[in-house]
C-alpha positions as CSV (number, residue, x, y, z in Angstrom):
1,X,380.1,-30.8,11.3
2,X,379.8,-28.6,8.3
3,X,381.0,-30.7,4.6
4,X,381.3,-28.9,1.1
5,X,380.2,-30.3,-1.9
6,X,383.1,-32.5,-2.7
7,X,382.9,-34.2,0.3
8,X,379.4,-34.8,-0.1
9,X,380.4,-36.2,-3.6
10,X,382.4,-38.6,-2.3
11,X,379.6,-40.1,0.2
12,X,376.6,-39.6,-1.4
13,X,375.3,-42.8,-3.1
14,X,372.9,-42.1,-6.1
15,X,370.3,-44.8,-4.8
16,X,372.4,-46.0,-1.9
17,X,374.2,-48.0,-4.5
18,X,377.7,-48.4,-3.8
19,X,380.1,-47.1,-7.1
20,X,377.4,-44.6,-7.9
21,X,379.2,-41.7,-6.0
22,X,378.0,-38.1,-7.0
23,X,377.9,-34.5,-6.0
24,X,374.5,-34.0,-8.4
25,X,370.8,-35.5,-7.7
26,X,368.4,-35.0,-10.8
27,X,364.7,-34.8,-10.5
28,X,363.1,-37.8,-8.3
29,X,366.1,-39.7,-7.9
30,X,367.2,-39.9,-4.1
31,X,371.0,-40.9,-2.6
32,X,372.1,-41.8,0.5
33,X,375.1,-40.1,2.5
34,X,377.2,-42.1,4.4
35,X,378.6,-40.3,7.8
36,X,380.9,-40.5,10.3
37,X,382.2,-38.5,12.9
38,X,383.8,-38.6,16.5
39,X,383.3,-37.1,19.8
40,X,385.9,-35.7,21.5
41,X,386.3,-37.9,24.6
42,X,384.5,-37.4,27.6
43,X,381.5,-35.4,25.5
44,X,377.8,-36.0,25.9
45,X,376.7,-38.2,23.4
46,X,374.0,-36.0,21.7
47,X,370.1,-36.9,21.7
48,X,369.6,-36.4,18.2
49,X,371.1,-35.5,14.9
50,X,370.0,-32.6,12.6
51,X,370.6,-32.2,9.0
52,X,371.0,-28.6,7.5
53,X,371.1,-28.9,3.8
54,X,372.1,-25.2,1.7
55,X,371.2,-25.6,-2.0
56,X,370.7,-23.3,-5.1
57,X,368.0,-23.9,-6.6
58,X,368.1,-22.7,-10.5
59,X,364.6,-21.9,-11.0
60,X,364.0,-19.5,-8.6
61,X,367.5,-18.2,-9.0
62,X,368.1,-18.3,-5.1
63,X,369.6,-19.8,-2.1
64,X,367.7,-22.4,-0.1
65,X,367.9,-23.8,3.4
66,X,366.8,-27.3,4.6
67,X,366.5,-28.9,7.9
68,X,365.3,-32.6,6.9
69,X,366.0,-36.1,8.7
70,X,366.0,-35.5,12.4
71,X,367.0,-39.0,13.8
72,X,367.3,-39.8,17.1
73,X,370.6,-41.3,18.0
74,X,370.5,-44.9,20.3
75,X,372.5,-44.8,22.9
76,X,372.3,-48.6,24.5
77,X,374.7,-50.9,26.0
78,X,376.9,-52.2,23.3
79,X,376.9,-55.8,23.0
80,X,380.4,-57.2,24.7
81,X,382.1,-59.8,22.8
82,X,384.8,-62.2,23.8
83,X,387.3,-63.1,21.3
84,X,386.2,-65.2,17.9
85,X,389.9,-66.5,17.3
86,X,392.7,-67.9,19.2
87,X,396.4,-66.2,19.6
88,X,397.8,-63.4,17.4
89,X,398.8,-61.7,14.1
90,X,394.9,-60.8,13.5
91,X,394.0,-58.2,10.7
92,X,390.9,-56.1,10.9
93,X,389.9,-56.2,7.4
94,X,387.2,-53.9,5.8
95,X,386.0,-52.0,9.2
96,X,384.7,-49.1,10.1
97,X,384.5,-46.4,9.5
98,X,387.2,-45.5,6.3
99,X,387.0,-48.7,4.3
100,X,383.4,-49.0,2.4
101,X,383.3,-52.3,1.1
102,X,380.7,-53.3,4.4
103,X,380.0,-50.1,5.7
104,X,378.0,-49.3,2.4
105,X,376.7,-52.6,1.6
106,X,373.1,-51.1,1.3
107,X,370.8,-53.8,0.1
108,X,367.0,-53.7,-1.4
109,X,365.9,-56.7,-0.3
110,X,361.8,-57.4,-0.3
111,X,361.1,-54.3,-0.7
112,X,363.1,-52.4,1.9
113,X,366.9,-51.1,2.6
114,X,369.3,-53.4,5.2
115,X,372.5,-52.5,5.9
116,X,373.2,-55.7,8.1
117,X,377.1,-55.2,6.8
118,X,377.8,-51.8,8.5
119,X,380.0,-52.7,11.3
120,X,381.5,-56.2,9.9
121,X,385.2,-57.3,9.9
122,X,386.7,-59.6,7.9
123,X,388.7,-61.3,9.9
124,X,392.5,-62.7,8.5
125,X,395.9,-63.8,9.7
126,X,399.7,-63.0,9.2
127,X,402.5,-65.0,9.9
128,X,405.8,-63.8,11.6
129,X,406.9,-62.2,8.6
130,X,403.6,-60.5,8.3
131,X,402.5,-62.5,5.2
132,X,398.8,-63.7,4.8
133,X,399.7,-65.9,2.2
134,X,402.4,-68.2,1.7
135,X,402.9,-70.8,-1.4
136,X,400.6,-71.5,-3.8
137,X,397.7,-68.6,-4.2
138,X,395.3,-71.0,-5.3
139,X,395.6,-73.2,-2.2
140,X,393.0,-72.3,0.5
141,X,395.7,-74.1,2.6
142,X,398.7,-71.7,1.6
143,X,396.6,-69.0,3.5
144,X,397.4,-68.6,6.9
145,X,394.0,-68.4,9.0
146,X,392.6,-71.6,7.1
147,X,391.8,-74.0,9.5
148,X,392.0,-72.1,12.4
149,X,389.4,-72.5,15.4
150,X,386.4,-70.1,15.4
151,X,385.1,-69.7,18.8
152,X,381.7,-68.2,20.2
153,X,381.8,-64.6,21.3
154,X,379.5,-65.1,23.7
155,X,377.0,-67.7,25.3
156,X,373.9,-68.0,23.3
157,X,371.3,-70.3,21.3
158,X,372.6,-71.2,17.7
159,X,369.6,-70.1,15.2
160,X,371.2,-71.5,12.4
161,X,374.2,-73.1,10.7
162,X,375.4,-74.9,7.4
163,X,377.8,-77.2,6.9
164,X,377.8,-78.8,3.1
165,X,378.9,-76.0,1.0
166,X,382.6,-76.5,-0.8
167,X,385.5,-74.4,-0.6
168,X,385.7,-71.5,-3.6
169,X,389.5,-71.5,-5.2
170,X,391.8,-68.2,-4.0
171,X,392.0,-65.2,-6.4
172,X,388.7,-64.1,-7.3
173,X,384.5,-64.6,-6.3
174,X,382.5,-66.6,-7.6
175,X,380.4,-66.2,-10.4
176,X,376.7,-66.8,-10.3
177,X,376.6,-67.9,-6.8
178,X,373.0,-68.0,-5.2
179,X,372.1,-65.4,-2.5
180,X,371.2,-68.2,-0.4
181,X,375.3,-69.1,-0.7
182,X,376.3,-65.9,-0.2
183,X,377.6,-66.9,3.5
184,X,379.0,-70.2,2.8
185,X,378.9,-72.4,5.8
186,X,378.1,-70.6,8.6
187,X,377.0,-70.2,12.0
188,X,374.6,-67.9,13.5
189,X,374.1,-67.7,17.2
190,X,371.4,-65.5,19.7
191,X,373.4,-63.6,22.4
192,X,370.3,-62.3,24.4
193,X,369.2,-58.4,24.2
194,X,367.7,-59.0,20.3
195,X,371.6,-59.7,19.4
196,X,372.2,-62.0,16.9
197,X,375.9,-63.0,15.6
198,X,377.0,-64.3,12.2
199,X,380.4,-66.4,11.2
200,X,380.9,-66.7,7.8
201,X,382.5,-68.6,4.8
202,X,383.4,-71.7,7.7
203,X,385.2,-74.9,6.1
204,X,382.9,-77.5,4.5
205,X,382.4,-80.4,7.3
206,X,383.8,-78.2,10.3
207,X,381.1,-77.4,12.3
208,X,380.4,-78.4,15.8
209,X,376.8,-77.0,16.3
210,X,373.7,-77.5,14.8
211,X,370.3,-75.8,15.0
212,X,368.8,-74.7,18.4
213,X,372.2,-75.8,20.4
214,X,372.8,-73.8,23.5
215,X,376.8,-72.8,23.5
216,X,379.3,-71.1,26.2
217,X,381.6,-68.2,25.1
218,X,384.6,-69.9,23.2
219,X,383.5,-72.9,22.4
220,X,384.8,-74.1,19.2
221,X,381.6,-73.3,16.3
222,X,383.8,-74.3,13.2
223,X,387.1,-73.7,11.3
224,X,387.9,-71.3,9.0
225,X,387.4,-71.6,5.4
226,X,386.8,-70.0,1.7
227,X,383.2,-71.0,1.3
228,X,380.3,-68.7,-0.1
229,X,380.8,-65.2,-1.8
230,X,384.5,-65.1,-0.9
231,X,387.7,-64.7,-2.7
232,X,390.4,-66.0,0.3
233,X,390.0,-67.8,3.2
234,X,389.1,-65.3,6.4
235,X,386.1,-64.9,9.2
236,X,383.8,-62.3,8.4
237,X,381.4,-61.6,11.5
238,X,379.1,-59.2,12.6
239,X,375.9,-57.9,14.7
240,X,372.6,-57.5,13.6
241,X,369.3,-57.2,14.8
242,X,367.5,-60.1,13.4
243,X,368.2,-64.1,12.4
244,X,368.9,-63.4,9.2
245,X,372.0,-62.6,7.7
246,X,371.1,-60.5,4.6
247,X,367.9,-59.0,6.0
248,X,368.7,-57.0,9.2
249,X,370.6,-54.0,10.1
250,X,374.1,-54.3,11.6
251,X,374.9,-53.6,15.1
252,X,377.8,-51.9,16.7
253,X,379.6,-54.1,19.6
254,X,382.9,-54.2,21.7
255,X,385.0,-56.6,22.4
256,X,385.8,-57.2,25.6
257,X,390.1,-57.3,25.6
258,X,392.3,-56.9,22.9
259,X,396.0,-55.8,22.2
260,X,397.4,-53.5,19.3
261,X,400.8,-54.3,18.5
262,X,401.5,-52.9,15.2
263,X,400.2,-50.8,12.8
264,X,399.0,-50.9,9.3
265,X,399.7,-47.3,8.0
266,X,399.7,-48.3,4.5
267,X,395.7,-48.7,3.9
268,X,393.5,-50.7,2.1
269,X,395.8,-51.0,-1.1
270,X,398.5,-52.8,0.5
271,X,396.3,-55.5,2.2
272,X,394.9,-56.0,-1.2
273,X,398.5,-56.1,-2.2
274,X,399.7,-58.3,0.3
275,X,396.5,-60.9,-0.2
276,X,396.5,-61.3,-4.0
277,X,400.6,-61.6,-4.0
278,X,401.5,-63.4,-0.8
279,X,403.7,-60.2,0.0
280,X,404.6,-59.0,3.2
281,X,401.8,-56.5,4.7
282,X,403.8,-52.8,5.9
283,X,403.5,-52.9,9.3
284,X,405.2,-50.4,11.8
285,X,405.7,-52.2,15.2
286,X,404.6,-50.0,18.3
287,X,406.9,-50.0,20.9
288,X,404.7,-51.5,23.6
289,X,401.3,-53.4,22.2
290,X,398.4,-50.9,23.1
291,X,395.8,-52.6,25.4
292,X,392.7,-52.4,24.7
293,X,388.9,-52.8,26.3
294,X,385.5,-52.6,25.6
295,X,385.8,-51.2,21.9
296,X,385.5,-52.0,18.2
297,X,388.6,-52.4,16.2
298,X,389.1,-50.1,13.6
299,X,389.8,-50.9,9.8
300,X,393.1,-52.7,9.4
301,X,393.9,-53.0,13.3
302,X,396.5,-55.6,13.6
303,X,395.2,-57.7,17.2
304,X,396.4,-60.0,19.2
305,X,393.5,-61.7,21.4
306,X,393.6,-62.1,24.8
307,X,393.8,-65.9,26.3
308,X,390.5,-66.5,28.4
309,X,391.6,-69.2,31.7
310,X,388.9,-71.6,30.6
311,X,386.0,-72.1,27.7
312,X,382.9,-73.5,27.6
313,X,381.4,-75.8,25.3
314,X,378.4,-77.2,23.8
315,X,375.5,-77.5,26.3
């Protein structure tokens, strides 16, 4: 994988600070380059990953080569996740790998770099005319997902959960909200193999679970709501490899069964579109819903989940 310099530009983060995208580093300052790329199917996953950096460098008037960050790649069993939401018309929102408003959420927190973000959806809804909103923008009830069940992924141990925080009015985040807040209500649950699930921005009074409950996959956590460092009602989630939200490093996971019956061709603009005027998303139907198994939805991936014969519940 070979990428010029105006590529670089575009994913090189002067201090792994997102907005600060540049092609030039000056003296001690350090950025971080965001990178993905796909195998072709049935290849070996590689062991490692080497970095081969050419450079001019003015003073000596020459051409340099650098082989820095060798990194060893992980290659585990992914985490398999049931569904978090019931029926279908569900969008994708801010995946991986193209959209960057999680995937380079790079945080200094106590004196060291999380990216807990990197593989989190925001999860939302569309009705039959492929609207999220409907009515009033200001209403957290005009959207559609508000309200809607949220149901555990998998069986596990809740590790922590909040319930008190009011909804945020549609159209904008809040200002000056604590870090602590950042979440809203939420829910986050141990799945076994050093897993650890967060559901986010939950409505005020909605949850089921509390502290150091034991819950079956699809058991009803909470409902959807706008509380926290959110500007419309939706469900973000994610992996990571610690209890706490903000401090840990994301995960990648699959989920077990999904379908694909549209697609949103039109990018990140027209959801933003779509969400801050109650307009219709562009969608182009497939003409048979694409199954899928045992992956990760991709950025804007319209889904419809599969219907499991029975759930569990609180234990």
């Amino acid at each position: 994988m070979a990428l010029d310099r105006d590529v670089i530009g575009r994913r090189l983060l002067l201090g792994g600070r997102r907005g600060s995208e540049t092609a030039s580093l000056g003296p001690s300052q350090f950025g971080v380059v965001f990178l993905h790329f796909g195998l072709d199917a049935g290849a070996r996953v590689p062991e490692a990953l080497v970095h081969e950096i050419d450079r001019f460098a003015e003073p000596l008037k020459s051409e340099l080569s650098m082989r820095v960050a060798d990194t060893l790649v992980i290659d585990t069993a992914l985490p398999v996740l049931g569904a978090p939401l019931r029926g279908s018309g569900y969008v994708a929102g801010d995946g991986c790998c193209v959209s960057i408003r999680h995937v380079r959420v790079l945080l200094p927190l106590n004196g060291a770099f999380r990216l807990a973000q990197r593989f989190a959806i925001d999860w939302v809804k569309i009705d039959d005319e492929n609207r999220i909103v409907r009515g009033d923008l200001k209403d957290v009830k005009s959207y559609r997902i508000y309200g809607e069940p949220v149901l555990a992924v998998a069986d596990g141990s809740v590790v922590g959960a909040r319930n008190d925080l009011p909804d945020q009015a549609p159209g904008a985040l809040p200002a000056n909200l604590p870090i602590s807040e950042a979440d809203g209500n939420f829910v986050g649950l141990a799945i076994g193999g050093r897993a650890f699930v967060l559901y986010a921005h939950l409505r005020p009074g909605s949850g089921r679970v509390r502290f150091g409950d034991r819950v079956g996959r699809g058991a009803i956590t909470g409902e959807l709501g706008n509380t926290g460092n959110s500007q419309a009602p939706h469900l973000h989630l994610h992996v990571m490899d610690r209890p706490d939200d903000l401090q840990a490093d994301g995960l990648p996971y699959v989920f077990e069964a999904f379908a694909i019956p549209t697609d949103a061709e039109a990018g990140t603009s027209d959801f933003d579109r779509a969400e801050a005027t109650g307009s219709p998303l562009t969608l182009t139907r497939r003409s048979a819903p694409l199954a899928v198994r045992k992956a990760l939805p991709l950025d804007l991936s319209i889904v419809d989940w599969e219907p499991r014969a029975s759930e569990g519940g609180t234990q």
